[in-house]
C-alpha positions in Angstrom: 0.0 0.0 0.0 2.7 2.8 0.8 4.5 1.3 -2.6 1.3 2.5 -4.2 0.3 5.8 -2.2 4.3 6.8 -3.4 3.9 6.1 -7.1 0.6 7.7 -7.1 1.7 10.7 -5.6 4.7 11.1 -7.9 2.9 10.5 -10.8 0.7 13.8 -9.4 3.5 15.7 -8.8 5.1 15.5 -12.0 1.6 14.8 -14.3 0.7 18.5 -12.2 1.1 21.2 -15.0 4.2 23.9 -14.5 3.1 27.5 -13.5 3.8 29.4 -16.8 4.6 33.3 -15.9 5.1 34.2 -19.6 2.4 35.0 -22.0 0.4 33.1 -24.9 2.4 34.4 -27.3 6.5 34.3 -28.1 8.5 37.1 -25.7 12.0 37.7 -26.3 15.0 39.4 -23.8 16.8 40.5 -26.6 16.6 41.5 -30.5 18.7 38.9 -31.7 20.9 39.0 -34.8 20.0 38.2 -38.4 16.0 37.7 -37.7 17.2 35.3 -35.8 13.8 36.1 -33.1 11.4 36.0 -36.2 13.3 32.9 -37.0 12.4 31.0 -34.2 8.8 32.2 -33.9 8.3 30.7 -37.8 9.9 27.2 -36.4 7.1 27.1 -33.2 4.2 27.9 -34.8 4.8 24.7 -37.6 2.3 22.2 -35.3 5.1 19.7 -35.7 6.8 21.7 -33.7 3.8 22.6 -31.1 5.4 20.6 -27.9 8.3 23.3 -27.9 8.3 25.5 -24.8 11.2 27.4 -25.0 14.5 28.8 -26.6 17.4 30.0 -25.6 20.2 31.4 -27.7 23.7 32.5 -26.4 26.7 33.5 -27.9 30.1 33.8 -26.2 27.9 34.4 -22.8 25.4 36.9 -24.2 22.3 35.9 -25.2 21.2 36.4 -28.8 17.2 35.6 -28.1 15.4 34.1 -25.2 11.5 32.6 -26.6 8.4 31.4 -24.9 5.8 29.6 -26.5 2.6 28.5 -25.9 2.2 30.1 -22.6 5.8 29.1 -21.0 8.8 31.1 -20.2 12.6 30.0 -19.7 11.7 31.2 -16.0 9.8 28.4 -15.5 10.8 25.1 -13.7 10.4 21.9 -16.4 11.7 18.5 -15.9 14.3 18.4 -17.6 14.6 14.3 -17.8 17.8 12.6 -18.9 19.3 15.9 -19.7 20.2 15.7 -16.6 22.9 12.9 -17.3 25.2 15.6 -17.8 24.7 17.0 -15.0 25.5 13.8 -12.8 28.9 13.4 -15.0 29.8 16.7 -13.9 29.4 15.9 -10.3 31.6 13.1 -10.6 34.4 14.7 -12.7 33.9 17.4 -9.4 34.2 14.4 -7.2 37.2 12.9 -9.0 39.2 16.1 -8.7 38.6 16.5 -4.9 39.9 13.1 -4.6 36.7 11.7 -3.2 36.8 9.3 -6.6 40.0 8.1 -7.9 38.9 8.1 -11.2 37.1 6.9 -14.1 38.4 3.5 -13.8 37.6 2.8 -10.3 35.8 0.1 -9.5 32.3 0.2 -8.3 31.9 -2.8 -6.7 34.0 -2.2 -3.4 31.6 1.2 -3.1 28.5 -0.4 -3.5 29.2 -4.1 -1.9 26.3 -3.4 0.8 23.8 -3.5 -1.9 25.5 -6.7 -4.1 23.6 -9.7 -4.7 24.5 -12.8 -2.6 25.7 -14.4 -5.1 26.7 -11.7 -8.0 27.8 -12.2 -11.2 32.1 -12.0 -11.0 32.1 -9.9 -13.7 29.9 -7.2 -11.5 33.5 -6.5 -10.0 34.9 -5.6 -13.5 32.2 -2.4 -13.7 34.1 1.1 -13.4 32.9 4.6 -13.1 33.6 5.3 -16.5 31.4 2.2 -17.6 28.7 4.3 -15.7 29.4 7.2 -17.4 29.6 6.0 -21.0 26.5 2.8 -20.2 28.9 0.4 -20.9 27.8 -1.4 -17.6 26.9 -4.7 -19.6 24.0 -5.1 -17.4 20.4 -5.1 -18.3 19.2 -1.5 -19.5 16.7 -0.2 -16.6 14.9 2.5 -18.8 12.5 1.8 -21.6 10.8 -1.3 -21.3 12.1 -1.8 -17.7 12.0 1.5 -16.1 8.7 0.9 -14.2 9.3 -2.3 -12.7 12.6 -1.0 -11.8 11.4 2.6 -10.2 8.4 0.1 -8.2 11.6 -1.9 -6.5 12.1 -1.3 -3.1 15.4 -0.6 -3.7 16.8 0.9 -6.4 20.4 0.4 -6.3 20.3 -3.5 -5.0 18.1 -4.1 -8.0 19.8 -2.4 -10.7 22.9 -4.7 -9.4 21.2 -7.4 -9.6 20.1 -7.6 -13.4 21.6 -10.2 -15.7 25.1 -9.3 -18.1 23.7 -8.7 -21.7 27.3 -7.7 -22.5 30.5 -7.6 -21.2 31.3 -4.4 -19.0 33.1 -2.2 -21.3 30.5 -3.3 -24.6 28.1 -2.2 -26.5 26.3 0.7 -25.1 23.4 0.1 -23.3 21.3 3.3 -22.2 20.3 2.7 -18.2 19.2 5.2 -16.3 20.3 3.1 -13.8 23.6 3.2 -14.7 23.1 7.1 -14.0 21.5 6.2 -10.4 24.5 3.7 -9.0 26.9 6.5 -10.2 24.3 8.8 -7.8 24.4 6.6 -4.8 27.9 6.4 -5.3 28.4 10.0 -5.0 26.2 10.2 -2.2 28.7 7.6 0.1 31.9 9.1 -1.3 30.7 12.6 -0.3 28.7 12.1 2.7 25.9 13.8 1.9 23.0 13.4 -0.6 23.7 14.4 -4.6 21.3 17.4 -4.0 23.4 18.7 -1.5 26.9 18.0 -3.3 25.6 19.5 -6.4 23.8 23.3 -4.7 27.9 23.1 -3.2 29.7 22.5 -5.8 28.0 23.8 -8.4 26.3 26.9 -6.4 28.8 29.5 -7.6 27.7 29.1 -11.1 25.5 32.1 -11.9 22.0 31.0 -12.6 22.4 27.8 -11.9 19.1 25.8 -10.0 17.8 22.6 -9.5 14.6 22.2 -7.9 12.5 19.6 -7.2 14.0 16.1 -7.7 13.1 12.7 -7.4 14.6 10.1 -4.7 14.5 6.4 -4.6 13.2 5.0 -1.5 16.5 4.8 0.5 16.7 8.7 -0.4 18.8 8.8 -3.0 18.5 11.1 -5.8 17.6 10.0 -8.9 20.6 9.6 -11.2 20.0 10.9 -14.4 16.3 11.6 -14.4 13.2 13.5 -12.9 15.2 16.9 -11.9 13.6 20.0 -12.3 15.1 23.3 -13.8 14.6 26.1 -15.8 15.5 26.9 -19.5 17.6 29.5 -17.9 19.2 27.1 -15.3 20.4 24.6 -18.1 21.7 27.5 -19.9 24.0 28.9 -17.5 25.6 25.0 -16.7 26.0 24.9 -20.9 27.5 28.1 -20.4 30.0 27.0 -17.5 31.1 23.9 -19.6 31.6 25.9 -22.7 33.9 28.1 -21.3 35.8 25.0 -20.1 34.3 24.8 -16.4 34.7 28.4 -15.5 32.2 30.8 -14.1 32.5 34.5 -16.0 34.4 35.3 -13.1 36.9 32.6 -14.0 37.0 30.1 -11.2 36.9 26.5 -12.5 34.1 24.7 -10.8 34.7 21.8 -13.6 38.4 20.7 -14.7 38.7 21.3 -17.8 40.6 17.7 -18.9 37.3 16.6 -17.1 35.2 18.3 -20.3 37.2 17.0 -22.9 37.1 13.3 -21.3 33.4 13.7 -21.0 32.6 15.1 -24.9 35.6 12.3 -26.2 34.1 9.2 -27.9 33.7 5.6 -26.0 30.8 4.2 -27.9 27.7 4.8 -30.1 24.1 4.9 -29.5 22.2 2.0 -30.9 19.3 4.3 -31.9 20.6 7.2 -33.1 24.6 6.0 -34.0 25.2 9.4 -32.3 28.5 9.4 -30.0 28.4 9.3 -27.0 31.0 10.1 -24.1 30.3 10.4 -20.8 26.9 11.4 -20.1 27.0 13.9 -23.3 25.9 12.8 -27.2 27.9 14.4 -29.9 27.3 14.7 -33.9 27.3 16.9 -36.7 24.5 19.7 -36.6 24.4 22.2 -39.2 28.1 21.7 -40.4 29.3 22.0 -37.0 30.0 19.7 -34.5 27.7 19.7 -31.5 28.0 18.2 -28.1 24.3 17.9 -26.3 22.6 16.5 -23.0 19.0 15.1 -24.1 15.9 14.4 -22.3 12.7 12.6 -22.8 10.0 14.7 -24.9 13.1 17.1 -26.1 14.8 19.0 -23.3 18.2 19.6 -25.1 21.1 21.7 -24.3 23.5 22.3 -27.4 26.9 23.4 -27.5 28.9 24.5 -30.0 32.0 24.9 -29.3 33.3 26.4 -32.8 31.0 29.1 -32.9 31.1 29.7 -28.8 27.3 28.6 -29.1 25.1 27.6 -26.0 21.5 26.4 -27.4 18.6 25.5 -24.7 14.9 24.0 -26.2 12.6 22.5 -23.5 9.4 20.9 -24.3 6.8 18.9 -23.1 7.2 15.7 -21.9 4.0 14.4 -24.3 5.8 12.0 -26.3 9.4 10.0 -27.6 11.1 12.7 -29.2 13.1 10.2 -30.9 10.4 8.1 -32.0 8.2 10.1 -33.5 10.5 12.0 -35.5 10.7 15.5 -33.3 14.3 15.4 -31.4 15.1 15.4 -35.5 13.0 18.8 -35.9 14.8 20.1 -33.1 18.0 19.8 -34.4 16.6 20.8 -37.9 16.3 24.0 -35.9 19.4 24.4 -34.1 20.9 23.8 -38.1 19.0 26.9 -38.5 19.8 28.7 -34.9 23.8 27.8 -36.4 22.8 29.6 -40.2 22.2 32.5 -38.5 24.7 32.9 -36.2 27.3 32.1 -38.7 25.8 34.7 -41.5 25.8 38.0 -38.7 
């Protein structure tokens, strides 16, 4: 019964609509160069395109165009989903560099032997942080398909180590979100206190930079890699701190900058999309350019461009697969567009 009263409350909480502050029609912060405001309003009202909430467009730290739809404003709090994946690998690269983590090819199992199985799998002692990081676990994938037996555990972390190896750690990729949790409850016993905390800390002096309301497993550990809420403006300004190579505009590095260019460097390929991935970020070609991105169910993307010194945010709602039905595709179709313009002013 309390199984149930939980899962029925947080399906309230995040089923509850966001309060939207902006109005019904698109609202921009600044003029924006090459029509590049117009632009955007053309893209949201194609009704392909009518789950988009919001853009955000920055350039070198200044932003170029800031658009509502539909109601919703970057102000407002949205989940951002597995977008926030990123935001997890940033925390450990923090971790790694305050020496609370040795690295990424620690192993897990020593961290986490309280919640082993009896009787685990040997090659459960061959998993690193970096398989974590890059889903290269090798054991079953706990989103999809198996995401709401998984969530209805009683705990999270004992089940998620105690699925069967589809692959060898170190193989193909296999997107978990529990792969994104473990690395979560490991931060949480390596730092002695919960994620939440560690990340307001550590990444508090980033200007702009929130996270609200957040799911926890029933142990009280936050939810690796899904169910965090944040603004448009929020995701921005952590796009913004790891384009400008973990610095604040102030210049002090919150995340190491070898950190970055581990996290955006190849170790495998998405089985869906044959995008790259790294750890905890995608990266392809957009528009010419190459583009490294956090993604999140329904389309909550955050883009950066590193050749053009371009931070992108689009949230959206959570009404559907964005990959599935074709709209994560529209939504880089329109950061191709976002990158025209920026390169033609």
């Amino acid at each position: 019964m309390r199984r149930m009263i939980r899962l029925l409350s947080l399906l309230l909480f995040f089923c509850l609509p966001l309060a939207a502050t902006g109005p019904a029609t698109a609202q921009s912060t600044a003029s924006g160069v090459g029509g590049l405001g117009p632009r955007l309003d053309r893209a949201a009202s194609d009704p392909a395109m009518r789950p988009l909430k919001t853009v955000i467009v920055a350039r070198d730290g200044r932003v170029l165009s800031e658009r509502g739809f539909h109601g919703h404003s970057p102000s407002e709090s949205t989940n951002i989903k597995s977008a926030s994946k990123s935001i997890i690998s940033a925390l450990v690269g923090i971790a790694i560099d305050k020496g609370l983590l040795e690295g990424p090819d620690q192993k897990i199992a020593p961290i986490l032997k309280a919640d082993l199985p009896v009787t685990p799998d040997p090659r459960i002692n061959d998993i690193t942080i970096g398989n974590l990081l890059s889903m290269q676990a090798g054991l079953d994938r706990m989103s999809g398909a198996n995401y709401g037996r998984w969530v209805s555990s009683r705990n999270w972390v004992r089940f998620a180590l105690s699925q069967p190896f589809v692959d060898q750690p170190g193989g193909e990729m296999l997107y978990s979100t529990a792969s994104t949790h473990l690395l979560s409850a490991i931060l949480t016993k390596v730092g002695r206190r919960p994620t939440l905390v560690l990340a307001r800390e550590w990444l508090g002096p980033v200007d702009g930079f929130r996270i609200g309301a957040w799911e926890r497993d029933p142990q009280g550990i936050y939810l690796g890699g899904n169910q965090m809420a944040m603004s448009a403006r929020s995701l921005l300004a952590f796009g913004e701190l790891y384009r400008n190579g973990g610095k604040t505009a102030d210049g002090r590095q919150i995340v190491p900058t070898d950190w970055i260019a581990q996290s955006w460097q190849q170790r495998t390929n998405s089985r869906f999309s044959g995008d790259e991935y790294g750890y905890g970020w995608f990266t392809r070609q957009i528009g010419g350019e190459q583009v490294h991105f956090a993604w999140g169910y329904g389309g909550q993307m955050l883009y950066i461009v590193p050749s053009l010194d371009l931070t992108v945010v689009m949230t959206s709602e959570e009404s559907g697969p964005s990959a599935r039905n074709g709209y994560r595709d529209l939504l880089h179709g329109l950061l191709a567009d976002i990158i025209g313009s920026v390169r033609a002013a």
